[in-house]
N, C-alpha and C positions, 0 to 999 in steps of 0.2 A: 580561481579554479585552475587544477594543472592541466586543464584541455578541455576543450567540448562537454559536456556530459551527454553520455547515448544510453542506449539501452544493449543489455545481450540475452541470449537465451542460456538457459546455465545445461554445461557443458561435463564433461568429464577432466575439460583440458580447465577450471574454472571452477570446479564441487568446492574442493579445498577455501579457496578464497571466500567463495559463501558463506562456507560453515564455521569460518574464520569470523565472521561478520560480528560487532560488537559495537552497540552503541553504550552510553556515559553509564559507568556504576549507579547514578543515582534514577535511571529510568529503566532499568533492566525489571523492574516490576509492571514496566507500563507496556512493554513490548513482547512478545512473541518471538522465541530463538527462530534463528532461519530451521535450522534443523526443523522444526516442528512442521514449519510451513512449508517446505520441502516436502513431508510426509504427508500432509493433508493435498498438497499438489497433487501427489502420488493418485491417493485415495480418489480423486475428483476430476480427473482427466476430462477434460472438453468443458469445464468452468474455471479451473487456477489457470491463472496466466502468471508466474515466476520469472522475474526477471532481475538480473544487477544492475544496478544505473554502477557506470563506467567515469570516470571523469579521466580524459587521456587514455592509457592502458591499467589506471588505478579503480580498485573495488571502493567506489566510497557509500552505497546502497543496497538495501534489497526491498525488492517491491514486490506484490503482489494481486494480479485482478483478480475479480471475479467475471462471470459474463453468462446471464441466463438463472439467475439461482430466483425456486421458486418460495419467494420470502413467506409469503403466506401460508403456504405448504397447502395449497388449491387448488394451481394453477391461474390464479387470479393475479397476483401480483409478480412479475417475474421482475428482478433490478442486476445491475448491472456496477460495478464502483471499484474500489479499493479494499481491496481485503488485509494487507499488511503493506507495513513502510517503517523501516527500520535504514538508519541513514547514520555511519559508523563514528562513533566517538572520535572527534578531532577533526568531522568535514563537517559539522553544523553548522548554522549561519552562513553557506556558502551560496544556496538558491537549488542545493540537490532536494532537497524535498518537493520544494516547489514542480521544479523538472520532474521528480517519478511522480507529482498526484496529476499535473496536465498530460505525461505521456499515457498515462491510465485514461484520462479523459479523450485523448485522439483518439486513441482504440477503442473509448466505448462509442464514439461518433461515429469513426468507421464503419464498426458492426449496428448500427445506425441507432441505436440510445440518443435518447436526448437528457437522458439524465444518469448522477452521478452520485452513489450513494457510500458512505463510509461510516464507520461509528469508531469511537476514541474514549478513554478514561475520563468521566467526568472531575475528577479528585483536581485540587489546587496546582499539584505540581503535572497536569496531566497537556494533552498536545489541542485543547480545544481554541486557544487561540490562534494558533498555526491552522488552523482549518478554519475556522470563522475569517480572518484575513483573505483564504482562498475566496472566499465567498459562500462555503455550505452554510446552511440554516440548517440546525435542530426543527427535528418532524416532532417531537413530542412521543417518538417512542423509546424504547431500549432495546439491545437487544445483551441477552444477558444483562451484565450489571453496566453496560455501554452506552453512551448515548448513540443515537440514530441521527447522521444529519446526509442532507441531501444539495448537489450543487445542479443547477439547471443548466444544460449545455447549449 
């Protein structure tokens, strides 16, 4: 690592670098441009939580929470987790991943969640063992063509 990894809030002084953001030619099917998630940020104010994970003063992440979404669409089930995570071609393998799904996880403790929910491409070359290593288990649902897994905080 070239320094710490933190987190920041994206900025005007920091857009560029976001959109900049680029993870491996051969998972650009698996992931969600920042751009996109930027705009759904937009749309969802007081549930995205957008942020870069930083390593030193370098962009090597981009993450995104959720916080409050009524999954059931009832008001019955409200969850709390990771919405994206997109971590830039040439810092893999370095523990940023790792770092933006636990800083997700402080923050859903914080805001007092005990739990922690994401979903990933189930396909061969997709990120399900990088989240099973974290500890989620698969709930057995989907969402879209996704799988649904959940980490207990």
């Amino acid at each position: 690592m070239t320094g710490s990894p933190h987190l920041r809030e994206i900025t005007p002084d920091n857009i560029e670098a976001a959109l900049g953001l680029r993870v491996r030619p051969d998972q650009e099917h698996l992931v969600t441009p920042v751009v996109k998630s930027l705009a759904e940020a937009y749309v969802h104010p007081g549930i995205a939580w957008p942020r870069l994970v930083y390593a030193g003063d370098e962009v090597v992440g981009f993450l995104m929470g959720f916080f409050g979404v009524d999954w059931a669409g009832d008001g019955t089930d409200l969850r709390s987790g990771l919405w994206r995570l997109n971590i830039a071609a040439g810092q893999q393998g370095r523990g940023y991943g790792r770092f933006a799904v636990e800083s997700v996880a402080a923050e859903v403790r914080r805001r007092g969640g005990t739990r922690m929910t994401t979903t990933w491409d189930p396909g061969a070359d997709g990120p399900a063992d990088f989240y099973l290593r974290l500890g989620f288990r698969p709930t057995g649902e989907t969402s879209g063509d996704e799988t649904v897994g959940v980490l207990e905080l």
